[in-house]
KEKE-3310 file (N, C-alpha, C; in steps of 0.2 Angstrom, whole numbers, plus 5000, padded with zeros to 4 digits):
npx = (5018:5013:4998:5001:5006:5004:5019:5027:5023:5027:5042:5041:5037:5049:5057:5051:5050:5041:5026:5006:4995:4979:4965:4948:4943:4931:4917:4914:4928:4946:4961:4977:4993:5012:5019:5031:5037:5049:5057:5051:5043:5043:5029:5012:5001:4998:5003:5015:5017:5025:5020:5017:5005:4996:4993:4983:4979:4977:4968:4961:4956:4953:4941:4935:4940:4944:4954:4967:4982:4993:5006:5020:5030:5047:5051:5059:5073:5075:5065:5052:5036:5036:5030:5013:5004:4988:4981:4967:4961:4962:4964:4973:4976:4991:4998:5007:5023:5032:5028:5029:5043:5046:5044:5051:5066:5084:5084:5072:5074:5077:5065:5060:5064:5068:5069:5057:5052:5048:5040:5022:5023:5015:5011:5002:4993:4993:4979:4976:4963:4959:4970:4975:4984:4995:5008:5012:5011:5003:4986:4981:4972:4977:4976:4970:4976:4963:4954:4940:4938)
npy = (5196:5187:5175:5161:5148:5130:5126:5137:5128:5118:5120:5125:5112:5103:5107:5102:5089:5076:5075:5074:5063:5061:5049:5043:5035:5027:5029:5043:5046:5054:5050:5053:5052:5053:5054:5051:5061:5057:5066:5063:5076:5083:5090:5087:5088:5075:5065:5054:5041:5026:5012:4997:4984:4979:4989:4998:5012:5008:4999:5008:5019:5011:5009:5022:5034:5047:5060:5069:5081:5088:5101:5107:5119:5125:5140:5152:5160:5172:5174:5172:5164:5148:5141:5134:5121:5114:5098:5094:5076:5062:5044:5033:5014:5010:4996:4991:4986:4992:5005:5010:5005:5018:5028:5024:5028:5026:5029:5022:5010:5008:5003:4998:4982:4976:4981:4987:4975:4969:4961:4962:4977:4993:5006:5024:5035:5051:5060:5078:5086:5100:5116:5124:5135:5144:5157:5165:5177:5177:5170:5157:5148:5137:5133:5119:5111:5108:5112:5121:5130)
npz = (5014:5000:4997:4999:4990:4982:4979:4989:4999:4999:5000:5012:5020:5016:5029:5038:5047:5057:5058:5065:5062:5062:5064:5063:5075:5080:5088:5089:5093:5089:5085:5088:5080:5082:5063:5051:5038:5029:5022:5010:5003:4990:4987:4982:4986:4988:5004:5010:5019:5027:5035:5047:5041:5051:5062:5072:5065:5052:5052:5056:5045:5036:5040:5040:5029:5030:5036:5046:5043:5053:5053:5061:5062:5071:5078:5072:5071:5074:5083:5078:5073:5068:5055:5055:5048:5043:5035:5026:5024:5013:5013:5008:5004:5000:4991:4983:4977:4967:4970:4983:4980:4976:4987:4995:5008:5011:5029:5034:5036:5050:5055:5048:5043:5032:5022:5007:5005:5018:5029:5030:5028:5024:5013:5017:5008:5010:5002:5001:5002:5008:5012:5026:5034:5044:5047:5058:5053:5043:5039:5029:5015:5006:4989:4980:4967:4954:4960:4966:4974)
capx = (5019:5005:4995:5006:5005:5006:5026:5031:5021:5032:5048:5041:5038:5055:5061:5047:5050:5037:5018:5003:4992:4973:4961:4942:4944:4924:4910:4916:4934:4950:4967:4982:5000:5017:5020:5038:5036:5052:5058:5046:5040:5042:5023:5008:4993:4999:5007:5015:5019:5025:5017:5014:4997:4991:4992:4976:4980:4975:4960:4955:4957:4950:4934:4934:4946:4946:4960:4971:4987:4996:5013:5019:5038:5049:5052:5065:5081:5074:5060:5045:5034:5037:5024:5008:5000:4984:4980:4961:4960:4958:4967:4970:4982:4995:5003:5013:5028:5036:5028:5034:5051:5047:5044:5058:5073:5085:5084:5066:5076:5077:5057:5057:5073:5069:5066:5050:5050:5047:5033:5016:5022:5011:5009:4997:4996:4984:4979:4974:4955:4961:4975:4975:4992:4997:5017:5014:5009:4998:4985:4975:4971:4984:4971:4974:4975:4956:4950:4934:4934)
capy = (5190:5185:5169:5154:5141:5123:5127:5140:5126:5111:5122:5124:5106:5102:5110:5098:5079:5076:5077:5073:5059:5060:5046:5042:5029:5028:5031:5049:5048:5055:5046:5054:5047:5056:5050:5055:5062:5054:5070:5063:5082:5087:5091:5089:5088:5070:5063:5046:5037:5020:5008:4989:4983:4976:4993:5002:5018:5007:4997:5016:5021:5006:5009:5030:5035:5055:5059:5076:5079:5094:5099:5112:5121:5129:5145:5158:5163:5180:5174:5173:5159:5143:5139:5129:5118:5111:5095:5087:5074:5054:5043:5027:5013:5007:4989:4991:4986:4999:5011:5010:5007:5025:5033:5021:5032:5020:5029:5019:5003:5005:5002:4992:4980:4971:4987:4986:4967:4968:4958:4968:4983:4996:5014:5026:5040:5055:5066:5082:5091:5107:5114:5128:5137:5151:5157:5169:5185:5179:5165:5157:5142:5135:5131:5113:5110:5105:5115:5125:5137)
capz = (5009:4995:4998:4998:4984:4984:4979:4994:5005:4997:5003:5019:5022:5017:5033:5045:5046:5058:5056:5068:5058:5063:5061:5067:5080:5080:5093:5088:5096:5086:5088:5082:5082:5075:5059:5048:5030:5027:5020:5002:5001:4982:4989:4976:4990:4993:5008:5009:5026:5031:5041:5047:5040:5058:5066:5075:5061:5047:5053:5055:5038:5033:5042:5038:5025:5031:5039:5046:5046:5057:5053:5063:5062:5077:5078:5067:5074:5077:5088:5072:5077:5064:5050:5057:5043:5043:5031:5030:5019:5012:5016:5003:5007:4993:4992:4978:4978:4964:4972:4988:4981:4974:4991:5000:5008:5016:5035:5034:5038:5057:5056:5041:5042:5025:5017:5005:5005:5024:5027:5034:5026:5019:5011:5017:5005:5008:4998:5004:5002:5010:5018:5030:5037:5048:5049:5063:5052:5039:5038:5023:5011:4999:4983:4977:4958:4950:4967:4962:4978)
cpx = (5012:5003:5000:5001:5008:5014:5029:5028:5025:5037:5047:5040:5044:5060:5055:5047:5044:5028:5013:4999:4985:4966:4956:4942:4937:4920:4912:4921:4939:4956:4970:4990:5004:5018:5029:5038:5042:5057:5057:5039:5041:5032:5019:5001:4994:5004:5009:5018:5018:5024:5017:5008:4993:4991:4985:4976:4977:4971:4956:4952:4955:4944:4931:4941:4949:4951:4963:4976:4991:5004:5015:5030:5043:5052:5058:5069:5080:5069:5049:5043:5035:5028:5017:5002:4995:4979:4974:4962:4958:4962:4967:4979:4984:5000:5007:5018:5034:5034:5028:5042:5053:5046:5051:5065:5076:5084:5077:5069:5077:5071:5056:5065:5073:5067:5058:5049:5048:5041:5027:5017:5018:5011:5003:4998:4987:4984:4975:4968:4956:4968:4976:4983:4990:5005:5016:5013:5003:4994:4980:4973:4974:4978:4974:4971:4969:4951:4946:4935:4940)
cpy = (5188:5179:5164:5150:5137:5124:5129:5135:5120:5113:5122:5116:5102:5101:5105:5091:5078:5077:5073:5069:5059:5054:5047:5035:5025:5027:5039:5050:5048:5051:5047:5050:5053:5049:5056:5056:5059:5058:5068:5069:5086:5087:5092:5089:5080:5069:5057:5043:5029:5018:5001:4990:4980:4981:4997:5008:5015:5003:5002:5016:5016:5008:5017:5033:5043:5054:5066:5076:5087:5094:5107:5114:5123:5137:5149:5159:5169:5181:5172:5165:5153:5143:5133:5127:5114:5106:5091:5083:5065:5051:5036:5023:5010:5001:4987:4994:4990:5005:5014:5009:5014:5032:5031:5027:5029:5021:5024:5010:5002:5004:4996:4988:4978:4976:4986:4979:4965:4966:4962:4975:4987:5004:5019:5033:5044:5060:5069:5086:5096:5107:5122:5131:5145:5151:5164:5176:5184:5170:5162:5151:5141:5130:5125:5113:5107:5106:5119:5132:5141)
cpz = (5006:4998:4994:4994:4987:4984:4984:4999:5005:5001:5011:5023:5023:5023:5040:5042:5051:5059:5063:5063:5064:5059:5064:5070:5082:5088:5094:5091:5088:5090:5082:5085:5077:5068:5054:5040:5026:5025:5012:5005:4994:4984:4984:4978:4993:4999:5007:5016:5025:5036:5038:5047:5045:5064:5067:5069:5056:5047:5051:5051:5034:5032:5039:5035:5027:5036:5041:5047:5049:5058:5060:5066:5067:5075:5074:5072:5078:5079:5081:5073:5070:5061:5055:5051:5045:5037:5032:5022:5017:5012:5010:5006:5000:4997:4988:4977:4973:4968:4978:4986:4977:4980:4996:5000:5015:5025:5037:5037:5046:5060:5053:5040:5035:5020:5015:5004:5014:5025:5033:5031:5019:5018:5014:5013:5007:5005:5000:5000:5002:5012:5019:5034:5039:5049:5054:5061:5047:5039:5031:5022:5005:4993:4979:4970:4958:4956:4962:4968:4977)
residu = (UNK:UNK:UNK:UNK:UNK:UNK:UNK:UNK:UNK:UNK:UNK:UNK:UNK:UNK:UNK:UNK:UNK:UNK:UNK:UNK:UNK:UNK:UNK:UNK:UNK:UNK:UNK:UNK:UNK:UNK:UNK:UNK:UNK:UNK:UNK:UNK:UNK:UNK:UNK:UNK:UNK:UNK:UNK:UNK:UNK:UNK:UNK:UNK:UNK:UNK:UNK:UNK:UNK:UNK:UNK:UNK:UNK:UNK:UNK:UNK:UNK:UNK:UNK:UNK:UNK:UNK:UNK:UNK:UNK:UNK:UNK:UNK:UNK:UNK:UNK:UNK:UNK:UNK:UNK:UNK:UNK:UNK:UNK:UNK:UNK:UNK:UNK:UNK:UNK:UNK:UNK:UNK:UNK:UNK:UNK:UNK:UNK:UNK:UNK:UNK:UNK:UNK:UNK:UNK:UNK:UNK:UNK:UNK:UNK:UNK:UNK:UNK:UNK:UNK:UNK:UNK:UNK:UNK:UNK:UNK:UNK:UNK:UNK:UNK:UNK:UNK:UNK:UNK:UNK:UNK:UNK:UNK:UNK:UNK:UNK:UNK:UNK:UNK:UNK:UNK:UNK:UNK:UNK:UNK:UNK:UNK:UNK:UNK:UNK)
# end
């Protein structure tokens, strides 16, 4: 297989709901938590995740906006070991309300009963710096658009 594009990493995303979300909890500790892509992967280097805005992930992010995210896929039918994605990146929060009701996908309401009027709710989108993967035969780095290396 040639070096996977942003495109063949999109489809593989498709297939993992899932993600590991890493913040800097400081005195140099890491603190991750699953987080659920929603299945909003048309993938363009950003992520986007719902959260309430009084949770410990977004004081984080507040305080250091770097961020990782670790997806990783379960195995092929015929034993071939599932995709392992590695996302580092920044982390910004969004409070607006169109564009939360642009990532809104109703199974979100047994988090968020009031949908995107649900009060404390917030966006965390990140946008990825790098992103690193291995499928079990080949490993690389998927080159982001306006990327110099």
């Amino acid at each position: 297989m040639a070096s996977m594009t942003l495109e063949d990493l999109s489809s593989q995303l498709k297939k993992i709901d899932f993600c590991m979300l890493s913040t800097n909890a400081g005195s140099g500790r890491i603190s991750a938590r699953p987080m659920s892509n929603n299945g909003d992967v048309e993938y363009d280097g950003d992520s986007w995740f719902f959260s309430y805005e009084d949770s410990r992930k977004i004081t984080e992010i507040e305080g250091i906006d770097t961020v990782s995210l670790t997806f990783t896929a379960p195995p092929s039918l015929l034993g071939k070991p599932g995709i392992f994605i590695a996302v580092e990146g920044f982390a910004s929060l969004v409070r607006d309300k169109a564009t939360l009701e642009e990532h809104w996908v109703p199974d979100l309401e047994r988090w968020f009963p009031e949908g995107v009027n649900t009060a404390g709710i917030v966006l965390i989108k990140v946008s990825a710096s790098s992103i690193r993967y291995w499928d079990g035969e080949e490993n690389g780095e998927v080159t982001l658009r306006g990327s110099t290396s």
